[in-house]
DSSP file (Angstrom, degrees, kcal/mol; ACC not computed):
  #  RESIDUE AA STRUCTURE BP1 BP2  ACC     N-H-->O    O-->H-N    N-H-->O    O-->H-N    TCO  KAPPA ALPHA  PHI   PSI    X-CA   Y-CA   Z-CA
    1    1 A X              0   0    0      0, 0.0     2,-0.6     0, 0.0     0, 0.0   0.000 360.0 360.0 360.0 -28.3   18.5  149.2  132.9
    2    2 A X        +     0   0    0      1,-0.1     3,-0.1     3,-0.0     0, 0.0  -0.586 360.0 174.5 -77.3 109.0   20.0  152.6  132.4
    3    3 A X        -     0   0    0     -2,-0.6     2,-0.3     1,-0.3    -1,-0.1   0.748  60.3 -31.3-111.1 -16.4   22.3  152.6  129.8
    4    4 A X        -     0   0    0     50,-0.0    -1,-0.3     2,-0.0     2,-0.2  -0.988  56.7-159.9-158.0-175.1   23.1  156.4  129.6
    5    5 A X        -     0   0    0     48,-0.4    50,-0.5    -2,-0.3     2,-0.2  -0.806   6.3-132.9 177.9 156.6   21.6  160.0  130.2
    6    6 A X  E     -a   55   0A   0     -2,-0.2     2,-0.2    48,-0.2    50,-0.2  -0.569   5.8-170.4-107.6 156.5   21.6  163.8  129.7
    7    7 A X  E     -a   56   0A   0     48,-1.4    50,-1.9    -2,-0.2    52,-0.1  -0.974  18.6-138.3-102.5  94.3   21.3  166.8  131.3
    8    8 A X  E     -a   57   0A   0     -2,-0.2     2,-0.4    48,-0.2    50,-0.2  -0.290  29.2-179.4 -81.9 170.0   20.9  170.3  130.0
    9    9 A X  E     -a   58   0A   0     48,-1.5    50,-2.1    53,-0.1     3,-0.1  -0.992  30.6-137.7-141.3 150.7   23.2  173.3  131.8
   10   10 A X  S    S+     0   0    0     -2,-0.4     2,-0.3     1,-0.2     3,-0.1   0.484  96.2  33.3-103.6   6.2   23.5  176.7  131.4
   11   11 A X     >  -     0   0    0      1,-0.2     4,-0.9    48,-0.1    -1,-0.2  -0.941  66.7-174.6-141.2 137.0   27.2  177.2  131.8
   12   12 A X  H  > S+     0   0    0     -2,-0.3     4,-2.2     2,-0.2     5,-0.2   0.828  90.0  52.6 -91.7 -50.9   29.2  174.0  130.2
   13   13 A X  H  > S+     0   0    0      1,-0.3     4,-1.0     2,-0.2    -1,-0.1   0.696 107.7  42.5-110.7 -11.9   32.0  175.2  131.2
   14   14 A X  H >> S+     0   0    0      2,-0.2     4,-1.1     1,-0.1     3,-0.8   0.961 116.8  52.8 -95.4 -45.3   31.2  175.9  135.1
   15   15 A X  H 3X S+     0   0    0     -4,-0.9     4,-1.4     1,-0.2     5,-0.3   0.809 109.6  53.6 -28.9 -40.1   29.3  172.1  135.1
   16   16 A X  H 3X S+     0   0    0     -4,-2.2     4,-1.7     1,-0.2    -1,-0.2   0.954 106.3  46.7 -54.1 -48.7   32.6  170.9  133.7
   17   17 A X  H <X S+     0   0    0     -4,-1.0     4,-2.5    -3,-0.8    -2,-0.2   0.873 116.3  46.5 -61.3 -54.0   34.5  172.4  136.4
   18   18 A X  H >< S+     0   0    0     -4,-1.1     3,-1.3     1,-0.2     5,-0.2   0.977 114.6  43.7 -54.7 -83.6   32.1  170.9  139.1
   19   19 A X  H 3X S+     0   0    0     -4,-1.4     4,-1.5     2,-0.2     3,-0.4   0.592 108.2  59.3 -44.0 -25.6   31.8  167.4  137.7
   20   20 A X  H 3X S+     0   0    0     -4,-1.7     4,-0.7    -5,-0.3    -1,-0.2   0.983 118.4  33.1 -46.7 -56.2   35.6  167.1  137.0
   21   21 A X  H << S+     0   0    0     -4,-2.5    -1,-0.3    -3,-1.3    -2,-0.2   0.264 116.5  54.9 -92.8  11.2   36.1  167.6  140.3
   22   22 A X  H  4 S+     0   0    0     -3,-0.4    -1,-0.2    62,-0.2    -2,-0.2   0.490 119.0  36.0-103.1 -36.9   32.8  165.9  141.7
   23   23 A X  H ><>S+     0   0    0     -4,-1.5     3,-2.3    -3,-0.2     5,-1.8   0.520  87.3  86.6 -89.3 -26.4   33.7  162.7  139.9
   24   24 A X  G >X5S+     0   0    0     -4,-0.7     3,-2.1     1,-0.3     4,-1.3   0.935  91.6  50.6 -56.5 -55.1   37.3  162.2  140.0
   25   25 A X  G 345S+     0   0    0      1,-0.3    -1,-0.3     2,-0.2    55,-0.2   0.404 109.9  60.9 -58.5  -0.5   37.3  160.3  143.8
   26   26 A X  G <45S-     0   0    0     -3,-2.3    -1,-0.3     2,-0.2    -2,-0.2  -0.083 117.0-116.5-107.1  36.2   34.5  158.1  141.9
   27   27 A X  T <45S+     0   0    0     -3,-2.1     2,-0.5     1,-0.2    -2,-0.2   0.752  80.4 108.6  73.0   4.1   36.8  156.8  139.2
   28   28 A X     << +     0   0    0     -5,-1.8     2,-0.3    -4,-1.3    -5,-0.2  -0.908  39.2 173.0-142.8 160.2   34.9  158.6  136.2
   29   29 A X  E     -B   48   0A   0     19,-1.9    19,-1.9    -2,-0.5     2,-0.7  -0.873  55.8 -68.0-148.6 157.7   36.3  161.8  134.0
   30   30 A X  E     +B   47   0A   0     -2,-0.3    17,-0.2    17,-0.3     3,-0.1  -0.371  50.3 177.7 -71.2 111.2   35.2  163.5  131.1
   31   31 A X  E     +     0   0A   0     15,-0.9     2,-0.5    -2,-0.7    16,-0.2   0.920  60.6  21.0 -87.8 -40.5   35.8  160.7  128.4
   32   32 A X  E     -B   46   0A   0     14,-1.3    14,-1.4    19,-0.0     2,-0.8  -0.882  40.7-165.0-155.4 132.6   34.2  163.0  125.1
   33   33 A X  E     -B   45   0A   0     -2,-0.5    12,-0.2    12,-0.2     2,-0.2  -0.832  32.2-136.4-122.5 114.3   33.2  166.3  123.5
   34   34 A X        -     0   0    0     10,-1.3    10,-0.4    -2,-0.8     2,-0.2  -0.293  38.0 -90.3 -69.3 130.7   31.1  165.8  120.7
   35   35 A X    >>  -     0   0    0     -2,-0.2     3,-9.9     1,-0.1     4,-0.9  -0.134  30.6-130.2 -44.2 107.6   32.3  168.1  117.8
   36   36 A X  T 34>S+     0   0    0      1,-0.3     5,-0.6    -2,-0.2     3,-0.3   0.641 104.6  61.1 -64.8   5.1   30.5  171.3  118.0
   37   37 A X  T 345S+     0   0    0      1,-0.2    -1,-0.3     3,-0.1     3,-0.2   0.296 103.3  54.0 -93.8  18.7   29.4  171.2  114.0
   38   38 A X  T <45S+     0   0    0     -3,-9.9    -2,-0.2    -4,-0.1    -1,-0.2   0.358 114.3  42.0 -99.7   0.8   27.6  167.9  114.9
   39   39 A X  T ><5S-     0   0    0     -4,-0.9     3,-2.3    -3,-0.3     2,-1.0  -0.184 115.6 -96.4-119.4  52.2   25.5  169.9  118.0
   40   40 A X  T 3 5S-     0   0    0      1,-0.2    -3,-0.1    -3,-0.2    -4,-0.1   0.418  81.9 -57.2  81.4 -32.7   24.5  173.5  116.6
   41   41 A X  T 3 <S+     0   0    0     -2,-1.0    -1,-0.2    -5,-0.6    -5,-0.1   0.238 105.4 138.3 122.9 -12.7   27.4  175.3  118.0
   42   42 A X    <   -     0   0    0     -3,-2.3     2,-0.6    -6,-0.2    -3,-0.1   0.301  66.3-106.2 -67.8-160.9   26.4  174.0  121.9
   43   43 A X        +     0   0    0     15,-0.2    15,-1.8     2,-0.0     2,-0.4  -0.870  51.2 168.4-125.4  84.7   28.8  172.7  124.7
   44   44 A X  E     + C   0  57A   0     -2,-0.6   -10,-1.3   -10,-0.4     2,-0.3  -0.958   5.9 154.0-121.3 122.6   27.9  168.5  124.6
   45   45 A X  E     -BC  33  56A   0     11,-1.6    11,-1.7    -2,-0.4     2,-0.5  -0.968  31.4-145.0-160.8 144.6   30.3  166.3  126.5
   46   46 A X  E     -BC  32  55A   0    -14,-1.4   -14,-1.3    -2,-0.3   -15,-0.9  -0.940   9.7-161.5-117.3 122.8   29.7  162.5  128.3
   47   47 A X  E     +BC  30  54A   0      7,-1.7     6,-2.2    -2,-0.5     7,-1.9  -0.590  31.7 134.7 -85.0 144.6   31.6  161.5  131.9
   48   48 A X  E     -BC  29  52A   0    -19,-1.9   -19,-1.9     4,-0.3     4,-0.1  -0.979  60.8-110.6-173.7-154.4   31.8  157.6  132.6
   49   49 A X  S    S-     0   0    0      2,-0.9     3,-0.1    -2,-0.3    -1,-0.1   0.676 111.0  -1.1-118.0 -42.0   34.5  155.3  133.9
   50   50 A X  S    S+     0   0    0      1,-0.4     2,-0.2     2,-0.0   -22,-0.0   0.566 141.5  21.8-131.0 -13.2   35.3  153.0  130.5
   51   51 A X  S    S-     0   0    0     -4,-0.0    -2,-0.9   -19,-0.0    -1,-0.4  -0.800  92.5 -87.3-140.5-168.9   32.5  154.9  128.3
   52   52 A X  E     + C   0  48A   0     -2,-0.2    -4,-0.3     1,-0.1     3,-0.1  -0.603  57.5 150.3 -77.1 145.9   30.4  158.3  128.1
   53   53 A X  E     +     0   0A   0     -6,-2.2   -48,-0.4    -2,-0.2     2,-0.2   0.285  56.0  49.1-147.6  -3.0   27.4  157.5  130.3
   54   54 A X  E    S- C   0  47A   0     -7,-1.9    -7,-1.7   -50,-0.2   -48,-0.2  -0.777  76.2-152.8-147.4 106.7   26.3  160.9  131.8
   55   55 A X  E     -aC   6  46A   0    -50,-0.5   -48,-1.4    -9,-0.3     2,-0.4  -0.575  15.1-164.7 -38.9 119.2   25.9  163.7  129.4
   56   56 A X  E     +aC   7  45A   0    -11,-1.7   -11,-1.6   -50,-0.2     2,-0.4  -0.965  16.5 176.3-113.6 117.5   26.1  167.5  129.8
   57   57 A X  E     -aC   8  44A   0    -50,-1.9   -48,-1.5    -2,-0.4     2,-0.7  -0.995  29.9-119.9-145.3 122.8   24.6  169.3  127.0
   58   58 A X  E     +a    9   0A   0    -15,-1.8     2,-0.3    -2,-0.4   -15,-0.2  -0.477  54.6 129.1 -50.7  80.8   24.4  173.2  126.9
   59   59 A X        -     0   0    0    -50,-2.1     2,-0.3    -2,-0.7     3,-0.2  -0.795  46.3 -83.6-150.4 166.2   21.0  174.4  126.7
   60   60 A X  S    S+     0   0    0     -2,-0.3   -51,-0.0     1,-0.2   -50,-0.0  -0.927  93.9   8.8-142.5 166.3   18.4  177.3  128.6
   61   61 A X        -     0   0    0     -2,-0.3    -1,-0.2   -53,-0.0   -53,-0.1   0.757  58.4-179.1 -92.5-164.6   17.1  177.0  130.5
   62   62 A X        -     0   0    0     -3,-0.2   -54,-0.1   -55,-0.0    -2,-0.1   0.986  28.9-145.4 -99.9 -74.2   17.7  173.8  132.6
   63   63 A X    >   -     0   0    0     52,-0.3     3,-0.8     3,-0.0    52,-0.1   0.321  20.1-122.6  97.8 121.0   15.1  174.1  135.7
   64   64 A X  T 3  S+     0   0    0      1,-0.1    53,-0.2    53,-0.1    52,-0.1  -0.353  75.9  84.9 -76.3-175.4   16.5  172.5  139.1
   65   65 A X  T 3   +     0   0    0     51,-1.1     2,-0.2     1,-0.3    -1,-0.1   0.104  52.9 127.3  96.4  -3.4   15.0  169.8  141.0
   66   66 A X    <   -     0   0    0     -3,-0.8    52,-3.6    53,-0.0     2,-0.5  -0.546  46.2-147.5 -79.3 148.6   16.3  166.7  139.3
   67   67 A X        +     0   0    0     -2,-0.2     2,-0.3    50,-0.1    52,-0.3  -0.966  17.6 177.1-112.8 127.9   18.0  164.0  141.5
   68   68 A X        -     0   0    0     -2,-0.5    52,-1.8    50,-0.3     2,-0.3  -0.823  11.3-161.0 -91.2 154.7   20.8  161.9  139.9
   69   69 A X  E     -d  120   0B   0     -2,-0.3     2,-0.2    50,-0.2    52,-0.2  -0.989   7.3-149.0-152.8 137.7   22.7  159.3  142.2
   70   70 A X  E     -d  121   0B   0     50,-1.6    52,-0.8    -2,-0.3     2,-0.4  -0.446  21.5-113.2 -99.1 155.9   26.1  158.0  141.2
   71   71 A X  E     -d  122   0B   0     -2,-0.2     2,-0.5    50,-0.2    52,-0.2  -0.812  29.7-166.4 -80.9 141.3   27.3  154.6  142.1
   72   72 A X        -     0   0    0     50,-1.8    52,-0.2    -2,-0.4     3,-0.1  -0.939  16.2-145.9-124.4 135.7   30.3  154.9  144.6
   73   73 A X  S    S+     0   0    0     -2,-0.5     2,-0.3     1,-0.2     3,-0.1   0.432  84.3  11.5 -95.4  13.8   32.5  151.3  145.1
   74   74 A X  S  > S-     0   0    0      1,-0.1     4,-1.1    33,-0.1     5,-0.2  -0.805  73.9-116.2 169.3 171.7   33.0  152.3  148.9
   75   75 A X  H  > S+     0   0    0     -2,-0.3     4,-4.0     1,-0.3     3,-0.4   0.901 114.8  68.5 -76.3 -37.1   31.9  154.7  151.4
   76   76 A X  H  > S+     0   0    0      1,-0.2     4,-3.1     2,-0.2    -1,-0.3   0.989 107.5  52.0 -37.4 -73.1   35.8  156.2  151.5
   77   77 A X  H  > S+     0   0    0      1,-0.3     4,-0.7     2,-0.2     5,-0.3   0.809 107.8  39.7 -14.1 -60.5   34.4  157.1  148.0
   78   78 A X  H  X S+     0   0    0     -4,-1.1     4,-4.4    -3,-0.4    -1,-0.3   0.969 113.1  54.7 -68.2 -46.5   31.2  158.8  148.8
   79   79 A X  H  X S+     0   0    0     -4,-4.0     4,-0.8    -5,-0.2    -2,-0.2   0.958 116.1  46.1 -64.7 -34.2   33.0  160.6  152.0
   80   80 A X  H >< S+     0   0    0     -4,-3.1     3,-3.4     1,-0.2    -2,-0.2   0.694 115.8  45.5 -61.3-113.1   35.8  161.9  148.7
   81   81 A X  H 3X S+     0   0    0     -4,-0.7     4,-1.7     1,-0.3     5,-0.3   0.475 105.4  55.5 -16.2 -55.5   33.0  162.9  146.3
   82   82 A X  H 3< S+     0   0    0     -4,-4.4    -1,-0.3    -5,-0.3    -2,-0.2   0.716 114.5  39.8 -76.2   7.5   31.1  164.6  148.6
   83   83 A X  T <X S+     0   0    0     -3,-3.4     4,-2.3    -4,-0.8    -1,-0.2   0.777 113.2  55.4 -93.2 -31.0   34.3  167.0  149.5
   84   84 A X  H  > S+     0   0    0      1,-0.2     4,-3.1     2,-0.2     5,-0.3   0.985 109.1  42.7 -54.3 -65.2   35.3  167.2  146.1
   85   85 A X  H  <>S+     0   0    0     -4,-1.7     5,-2.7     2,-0.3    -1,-0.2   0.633 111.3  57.9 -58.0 -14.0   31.8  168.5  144.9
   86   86 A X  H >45S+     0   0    0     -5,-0.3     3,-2.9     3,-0.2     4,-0.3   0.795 120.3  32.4 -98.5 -78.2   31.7  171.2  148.4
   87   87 A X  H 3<5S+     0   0    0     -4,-2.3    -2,-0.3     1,-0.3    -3,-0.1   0.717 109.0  63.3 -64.7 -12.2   35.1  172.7  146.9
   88   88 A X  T 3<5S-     0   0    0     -4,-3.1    -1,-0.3   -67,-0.2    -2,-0.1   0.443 133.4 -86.6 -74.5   4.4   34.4  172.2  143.5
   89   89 A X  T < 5S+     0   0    0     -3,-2.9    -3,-0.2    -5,-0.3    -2,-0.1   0.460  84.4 128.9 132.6 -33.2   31.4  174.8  144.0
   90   90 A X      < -     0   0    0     -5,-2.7     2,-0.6    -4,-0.3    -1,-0.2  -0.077  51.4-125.8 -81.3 175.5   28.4  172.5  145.2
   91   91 A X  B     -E  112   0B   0     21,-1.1    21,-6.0     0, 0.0     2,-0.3  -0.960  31.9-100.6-137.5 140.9   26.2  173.1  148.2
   92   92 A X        +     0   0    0     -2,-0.6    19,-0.2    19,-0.2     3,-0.1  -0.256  42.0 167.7 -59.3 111.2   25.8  170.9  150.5
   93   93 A X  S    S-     0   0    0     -2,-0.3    18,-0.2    17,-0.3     2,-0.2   0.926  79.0 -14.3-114.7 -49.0   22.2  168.7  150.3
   94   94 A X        -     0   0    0     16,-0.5    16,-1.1   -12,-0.0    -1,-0.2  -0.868  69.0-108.4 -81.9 160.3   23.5  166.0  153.0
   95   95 A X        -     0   0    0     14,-0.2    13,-0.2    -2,-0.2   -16,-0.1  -0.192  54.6 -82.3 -62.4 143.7   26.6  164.8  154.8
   96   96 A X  S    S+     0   0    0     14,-0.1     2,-0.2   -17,-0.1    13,-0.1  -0.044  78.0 142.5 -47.8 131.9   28.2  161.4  153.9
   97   97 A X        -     0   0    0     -3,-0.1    11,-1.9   -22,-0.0     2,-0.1  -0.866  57.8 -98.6 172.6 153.4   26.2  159.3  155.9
   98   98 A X  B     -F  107   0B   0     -2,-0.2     9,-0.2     9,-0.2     6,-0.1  -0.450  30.9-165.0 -79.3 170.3   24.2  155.6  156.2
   99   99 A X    >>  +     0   0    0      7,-1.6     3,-4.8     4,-0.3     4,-0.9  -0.592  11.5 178.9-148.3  69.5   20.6  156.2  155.4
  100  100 A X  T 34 S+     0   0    0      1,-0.3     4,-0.1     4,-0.2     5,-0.1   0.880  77.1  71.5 -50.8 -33.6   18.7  152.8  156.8
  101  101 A X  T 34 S+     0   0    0      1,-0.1    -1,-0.3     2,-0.1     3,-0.1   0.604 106.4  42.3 -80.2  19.0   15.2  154.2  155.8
  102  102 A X  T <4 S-     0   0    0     -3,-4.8     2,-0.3     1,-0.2    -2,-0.2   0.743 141.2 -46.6 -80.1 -77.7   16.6  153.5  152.2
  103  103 A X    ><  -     0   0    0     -4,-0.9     3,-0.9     3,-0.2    -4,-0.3  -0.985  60.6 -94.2-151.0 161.3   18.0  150.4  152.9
  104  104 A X  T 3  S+     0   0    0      1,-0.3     2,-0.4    -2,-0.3    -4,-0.2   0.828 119.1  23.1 -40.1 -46.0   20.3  149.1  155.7
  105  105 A X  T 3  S+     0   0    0     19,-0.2    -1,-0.3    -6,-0.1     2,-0.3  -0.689  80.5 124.2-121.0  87.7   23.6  149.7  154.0
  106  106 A X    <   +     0   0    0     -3,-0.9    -7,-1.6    -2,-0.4     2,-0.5  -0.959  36.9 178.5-114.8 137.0   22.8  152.2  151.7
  107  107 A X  E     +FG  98 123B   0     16,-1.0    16,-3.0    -2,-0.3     2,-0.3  -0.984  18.6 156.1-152.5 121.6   25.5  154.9  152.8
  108  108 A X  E     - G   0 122B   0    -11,-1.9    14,-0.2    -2,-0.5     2,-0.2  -0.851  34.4-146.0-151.5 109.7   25.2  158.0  150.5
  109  109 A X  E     - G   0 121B   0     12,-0.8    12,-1.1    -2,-0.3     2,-0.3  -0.615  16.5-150.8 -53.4 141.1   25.9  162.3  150.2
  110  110 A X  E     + G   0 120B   0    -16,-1.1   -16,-0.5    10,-0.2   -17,-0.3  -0.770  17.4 175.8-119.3 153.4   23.7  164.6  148.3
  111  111 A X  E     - G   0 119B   0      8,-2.1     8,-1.5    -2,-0.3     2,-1.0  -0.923  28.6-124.0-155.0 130.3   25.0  167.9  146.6
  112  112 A X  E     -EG  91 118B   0    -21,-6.0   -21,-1.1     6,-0.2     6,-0.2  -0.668  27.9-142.9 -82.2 124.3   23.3  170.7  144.4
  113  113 A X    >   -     0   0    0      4,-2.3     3,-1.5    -2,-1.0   -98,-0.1  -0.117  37.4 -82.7 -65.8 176.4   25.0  170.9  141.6
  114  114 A X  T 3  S+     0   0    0      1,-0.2    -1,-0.1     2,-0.1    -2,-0.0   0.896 135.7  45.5 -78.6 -10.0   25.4  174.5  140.2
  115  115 A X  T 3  S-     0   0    0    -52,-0.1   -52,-0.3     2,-0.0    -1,-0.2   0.466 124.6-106.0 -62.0 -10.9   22.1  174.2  138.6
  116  116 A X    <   +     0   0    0     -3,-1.5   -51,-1.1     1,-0.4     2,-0.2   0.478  67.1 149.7  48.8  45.7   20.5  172.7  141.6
  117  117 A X        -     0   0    0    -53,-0.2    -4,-2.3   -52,-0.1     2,-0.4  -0.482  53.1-117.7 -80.6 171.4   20.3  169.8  140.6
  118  118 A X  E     - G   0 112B   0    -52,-3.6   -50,-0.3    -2,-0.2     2,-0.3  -0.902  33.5-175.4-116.0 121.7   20.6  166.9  143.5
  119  119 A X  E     - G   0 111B   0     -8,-1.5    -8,-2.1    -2,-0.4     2,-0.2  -0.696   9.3-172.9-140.4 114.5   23.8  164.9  142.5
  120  120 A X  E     -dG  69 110B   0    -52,-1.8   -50,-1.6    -2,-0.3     2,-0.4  -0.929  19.8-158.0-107.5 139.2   24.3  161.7  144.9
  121  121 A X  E     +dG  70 109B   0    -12,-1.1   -12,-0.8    -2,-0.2     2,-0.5  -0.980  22.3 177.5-103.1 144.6   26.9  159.0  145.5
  122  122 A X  E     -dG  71 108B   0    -52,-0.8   -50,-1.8    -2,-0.4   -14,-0.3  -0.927  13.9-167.2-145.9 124.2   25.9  155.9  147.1
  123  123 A X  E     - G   0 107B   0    -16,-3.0   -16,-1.0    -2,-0.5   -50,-0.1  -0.430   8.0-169.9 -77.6 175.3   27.5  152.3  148.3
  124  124 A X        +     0   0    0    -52,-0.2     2,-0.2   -18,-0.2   -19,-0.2  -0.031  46.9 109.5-170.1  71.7   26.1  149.8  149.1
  125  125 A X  S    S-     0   0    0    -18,-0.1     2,-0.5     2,-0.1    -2,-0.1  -0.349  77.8 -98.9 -74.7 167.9   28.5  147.7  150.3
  126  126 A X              0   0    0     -2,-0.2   -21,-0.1     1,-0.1    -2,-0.1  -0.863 360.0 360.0 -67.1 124.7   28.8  146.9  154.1
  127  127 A X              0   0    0     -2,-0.5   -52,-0.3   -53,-0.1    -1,-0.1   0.559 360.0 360.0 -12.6 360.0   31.5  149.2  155.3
């Protein structure tokens, strides 16, 4: 139903850092940086797997408390992301783990991003 979505930050270039390294072990990389004489002079750039589909856009301020949740294509995945995202900078929201009062196999990590937002990956395959 989603077909993309944004985010403001207040450092592009420390959100960059994070998500490079937050994303890689789930397959998706910074794919485009929109030309800054089509944004104002701001920091605008979209992450995906085959297109942009989560947006970083430079702006103040941002206000934590938003949750985004990633799709991960196997739990190996989630346990990667959520190490990546602890050395890339993030703080730790919870540890790779199933979480039956979602759903049986829903097996997911939280991290605050450096904005605080809370940034998930989640299967849900069966191991």
């Amino acid at each position: 139903m989603i077909d993309h979505l944004g985010i403001s930050v207040s450092n592009f270039d420390a959100s960059k850092t994070f998500y490079d390294q937050a994303f890689a072990p789930l397959g998706a990389s910074l794919l485009y940086v929109v030309p800054p004489e089509y944004t104002g002079g701001k920091k605008v750039g979209g992450y995906g797997r085959e297109r942009p589909v989560f947006w970083l856009h430079e702006a103040s301020p941002t206000g934590p408390g938003r949750h985004y949740a990633f799709t991960a294509r196997s739990r190996a995945e989630v346990d990667a992301f959520h190490k990546a995202a602890l050395a890339a900078g993030g703080k730790d929201n919870g540890a790779p783990g199933l979480r039956p009062h979602y759903h049986a196999d829903y097996y997911g990590a939280f991290v605050f991003d450096p904005d605080g937002n809370n940034v998930e990956a989640v299967c849900h395959a069966p191991e």
